[in-house]
C-alpha positions, -999 to 999 in steps of 0.1 A, spaced: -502 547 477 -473 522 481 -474 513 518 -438 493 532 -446 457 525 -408 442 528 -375 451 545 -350 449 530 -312 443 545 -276 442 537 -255 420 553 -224 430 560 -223 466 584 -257 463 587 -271 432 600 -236 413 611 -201 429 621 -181 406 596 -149 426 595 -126 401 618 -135 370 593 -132 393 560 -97 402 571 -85 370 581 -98 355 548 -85 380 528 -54 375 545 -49 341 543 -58 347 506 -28 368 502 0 345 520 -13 318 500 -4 334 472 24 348 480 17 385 488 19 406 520 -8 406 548 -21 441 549 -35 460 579 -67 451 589 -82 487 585 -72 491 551 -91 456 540 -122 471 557 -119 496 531 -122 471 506 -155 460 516 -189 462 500 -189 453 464 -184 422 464 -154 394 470 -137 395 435 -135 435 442 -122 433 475 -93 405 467 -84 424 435 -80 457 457 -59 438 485 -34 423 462 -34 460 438 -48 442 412 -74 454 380 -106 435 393 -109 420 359 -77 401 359 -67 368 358 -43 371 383 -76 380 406 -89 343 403 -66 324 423 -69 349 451 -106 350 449 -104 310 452 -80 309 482 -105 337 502 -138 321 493 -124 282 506 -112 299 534 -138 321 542 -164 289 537 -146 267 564 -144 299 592 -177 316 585 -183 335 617 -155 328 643 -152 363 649 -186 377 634 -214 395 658 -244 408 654 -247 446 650 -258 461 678 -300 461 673 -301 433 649 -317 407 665 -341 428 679 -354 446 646 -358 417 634 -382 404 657 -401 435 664 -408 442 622 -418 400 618 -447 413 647 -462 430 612 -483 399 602 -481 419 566 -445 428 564 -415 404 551 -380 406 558 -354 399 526 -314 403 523 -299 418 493 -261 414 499 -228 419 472 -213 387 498 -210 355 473 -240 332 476 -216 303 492 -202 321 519 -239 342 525 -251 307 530 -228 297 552 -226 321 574 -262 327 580 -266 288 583 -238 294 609 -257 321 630 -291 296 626 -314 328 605 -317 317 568 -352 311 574 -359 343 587 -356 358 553 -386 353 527 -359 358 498 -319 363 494 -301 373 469 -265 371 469 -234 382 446 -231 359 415 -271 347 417 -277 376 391 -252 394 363 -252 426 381 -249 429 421 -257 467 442 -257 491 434 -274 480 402 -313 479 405 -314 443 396 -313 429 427 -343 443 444 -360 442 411 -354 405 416 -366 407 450 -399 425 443 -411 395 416 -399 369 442 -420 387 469 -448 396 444 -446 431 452 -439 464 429 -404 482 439 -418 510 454 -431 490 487 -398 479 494 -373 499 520 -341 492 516 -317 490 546 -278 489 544 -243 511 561 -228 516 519 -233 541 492 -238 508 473 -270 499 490 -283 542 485 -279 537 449 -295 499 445 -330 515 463 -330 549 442 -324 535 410 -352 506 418 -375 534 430 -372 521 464 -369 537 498 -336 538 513 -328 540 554 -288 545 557 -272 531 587 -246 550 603 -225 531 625 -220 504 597 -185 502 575 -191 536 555 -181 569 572 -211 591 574 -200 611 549 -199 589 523 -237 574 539 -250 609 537 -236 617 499 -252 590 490 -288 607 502 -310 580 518 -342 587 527 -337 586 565 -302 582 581 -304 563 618 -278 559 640 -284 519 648 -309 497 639 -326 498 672 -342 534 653 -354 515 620 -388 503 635 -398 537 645 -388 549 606 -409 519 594 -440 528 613 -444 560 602 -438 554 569 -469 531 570 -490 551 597 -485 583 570 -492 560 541 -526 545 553 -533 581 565 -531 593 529 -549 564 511 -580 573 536 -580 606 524 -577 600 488 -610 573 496 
């Protein structure tokens, strides 16, 4: 039986509230080249596949464009030098992530669509990159969530068969990545996503914060150990 052996989490809705610095990049990405600042609540919109998506959808442009590029560069220079002057934790973060490190046999890993540059400097930022026993980050592999690669990736790195991952994260994105990698998948509600697009997406288990997930991950493992001593 495939007990939990890693959590996995997103990064942006689920571990950090990054909205304020995403807007203000991506705004500054548009004045400086010469497009119209947009409403911060429609750039929130934009999130969660990735930077190249999310400047091509705030200046109404096809994401494989070339006309993408120089907006992609302006909101990744930006976004570098002001990593988290408005970012927070999500409420239950911090603490999650000390009470599942108590597990001497559970490991903590990030699977994020945020480029590796600014995922690096914004968790250098906050003082946690070695918290995590692997990252992976957009443009470290050919496909980012919700393609199974990257927590295909994470499993080798960890040594561990997909199945003993769970997969935590507030998109549809995340959902898909865990499924389709024969992972579990815990869907966190008060993230970016509306909770109808969380709950179409069928995780596992849907929790309201993160101050819930510990509870989820218990049980998973209590029932699992239960079942391998009945099948001995």
């Amino acid at each position: 039986m495939n007990i939990p052996a890693a959590v996995v989490f997103d990064l942006d809705g689920t571990l950090i509230d990054s909205r304020g610095d995403i807007v203000a990049a991506a705004n500054h990405a548009l004045s400086a080249t010469g497009r119209r600042p947009l409403p911060a609540q429609l750039i929130v919109r934009f999130i969660g596949d990735g930077a190249r998506a999310l400047c091509a959808r705030a200046a109404g442009l096809p994401e494989a464009s070339e006309e993408v590029d120089p907006v992609l560069a302006e909101f990744l220079a930006y976004y570098r030098a002001h990593p988290v002057e408005f970012t927070r934790w999500m409420p239950g973060a911090h603490e999650v992530i000390e009470q599942l490190t108590e597990w001497d046999d559970l490991t903590i890993a990030l699977c994020t669509n945020k480029p590796r540059a600014v995922t690096d400097a914004v968790l250098s930022a906050l003082g946690v990159r070695s918290r995590f026993r692997a990252i992976i980050a957009e443009g470290d592999l050919a496909e980012r969530k919700p393609s199974p690669a990257p927590l295909q990736w994470i499993a080798r790195v960890l040594g561990l068969d997909t199945a003993r991952l769970v997969m935590v994260g507030d998109g549809p994105q995340d959902i898909e990545s865990a499924r389709r990698a024969g992972a579990r998948s815990v869907g966190l509600l008060n993230g970016y996503s509306t909770r109808e697009r969380l709950a179409e997406a069928k995780p596992d288990v849907l929790i309201p914060t993160l101050l819930d997930l510990r509870d989820v991950v218990r049980r998973w493992r209590d029932a699992t150990v239960r079942i391998v001593s009945v099948a001995r």
